[in-house]
N, C-alpha and C positions, 0 to 999 in steps of 0.2 A: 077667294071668291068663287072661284070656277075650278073646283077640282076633276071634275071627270067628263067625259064626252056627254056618257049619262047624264049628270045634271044640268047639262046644257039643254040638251034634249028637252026637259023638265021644266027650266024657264024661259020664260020671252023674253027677247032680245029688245022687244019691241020696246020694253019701259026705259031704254036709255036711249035716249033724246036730245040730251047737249052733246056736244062734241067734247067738251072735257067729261062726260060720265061714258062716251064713246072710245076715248083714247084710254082709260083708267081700264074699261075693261080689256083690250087689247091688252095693256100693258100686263094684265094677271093674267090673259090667256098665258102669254108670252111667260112670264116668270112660273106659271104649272106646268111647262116644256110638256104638251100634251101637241103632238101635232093635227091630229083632229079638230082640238078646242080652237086651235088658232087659226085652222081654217073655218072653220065655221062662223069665228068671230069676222073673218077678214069679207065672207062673204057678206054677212049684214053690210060691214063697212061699205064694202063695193056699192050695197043698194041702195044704200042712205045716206052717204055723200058726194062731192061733186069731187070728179075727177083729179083736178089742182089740189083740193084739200087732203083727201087721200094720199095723194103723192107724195104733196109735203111733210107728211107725219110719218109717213113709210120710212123713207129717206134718214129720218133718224133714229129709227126702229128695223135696224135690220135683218135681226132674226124674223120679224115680221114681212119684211119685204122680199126676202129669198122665200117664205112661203108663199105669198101670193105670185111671186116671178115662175115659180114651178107648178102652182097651181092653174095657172093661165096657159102654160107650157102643153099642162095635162088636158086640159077642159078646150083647147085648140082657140081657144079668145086671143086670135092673132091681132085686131086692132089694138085693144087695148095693151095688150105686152108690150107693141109695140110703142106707142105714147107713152107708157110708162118710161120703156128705156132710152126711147130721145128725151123726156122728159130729167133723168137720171144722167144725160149727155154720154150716155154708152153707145156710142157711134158704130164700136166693134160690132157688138153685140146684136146691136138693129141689122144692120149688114150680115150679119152670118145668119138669124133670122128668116130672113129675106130671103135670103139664097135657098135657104130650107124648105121654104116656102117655093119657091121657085122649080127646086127639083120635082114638089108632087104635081105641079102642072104638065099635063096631059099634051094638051091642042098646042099645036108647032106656032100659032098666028098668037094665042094667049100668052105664049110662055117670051116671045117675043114682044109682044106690050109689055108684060110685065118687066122684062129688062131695061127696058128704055123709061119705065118710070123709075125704076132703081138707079139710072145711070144718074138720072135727077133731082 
């Protein structure tokens, strides 16, 4: 279905509509190990489903879900990486996050909220 970044480029994403014609393509991004494609596909996803759904279908698609975990990483989309991986029950992971997040604050009074909401 989806051989090259190029023909993505080419067609709209727009005409898949159901969720099972949404997950079918995912699944061919996924199976053309193009990692472009499958970012591209993952971002339609992101915009045109709801958070819980997405999730759910990540979860069992994980070549899928390490790309948008690194894409999110990249693109600095801290809220949502972070839902994702309480969502995923990666306790760790939120927590080292966080922390990561916590070293680029600046302001000594900020960076002190922020710990007391991590404590929490």
């Amino acid at each position: 279905l989806l051989k090259s970044f190029f023909y993505l480029q080419v067609c709209s994403l727009e005409r898949f509509r159901s969720l099972q014609d949404k997950l079918v393509l995912l699944d061919e991004a996924v199976a053309g190990h193009d990692g472009n494609v499958i970012t591209a596909v993952l971002i339609f996803l992101k915009r045109t489903l709801r958070r819980e759904v997405l999730f759910r279908e990540l979860e069992v698609r994980q070549v899928a879900l390490c790309h948008l975990i690194h894409f999110l990483k990249e693109t600095g989309e801290q809220k949502l990486l972070l839902d994702l991986l309480r969502f995923l029950d990666r306790t760790e992971e939120v927590a080292l996050s966080q922390y990561r997040e916590h070293l680029n604050i600046q302001d000594v009074e900020k960076k002190r909220e922020f710990l007391k909401g991590c404590t929490g």
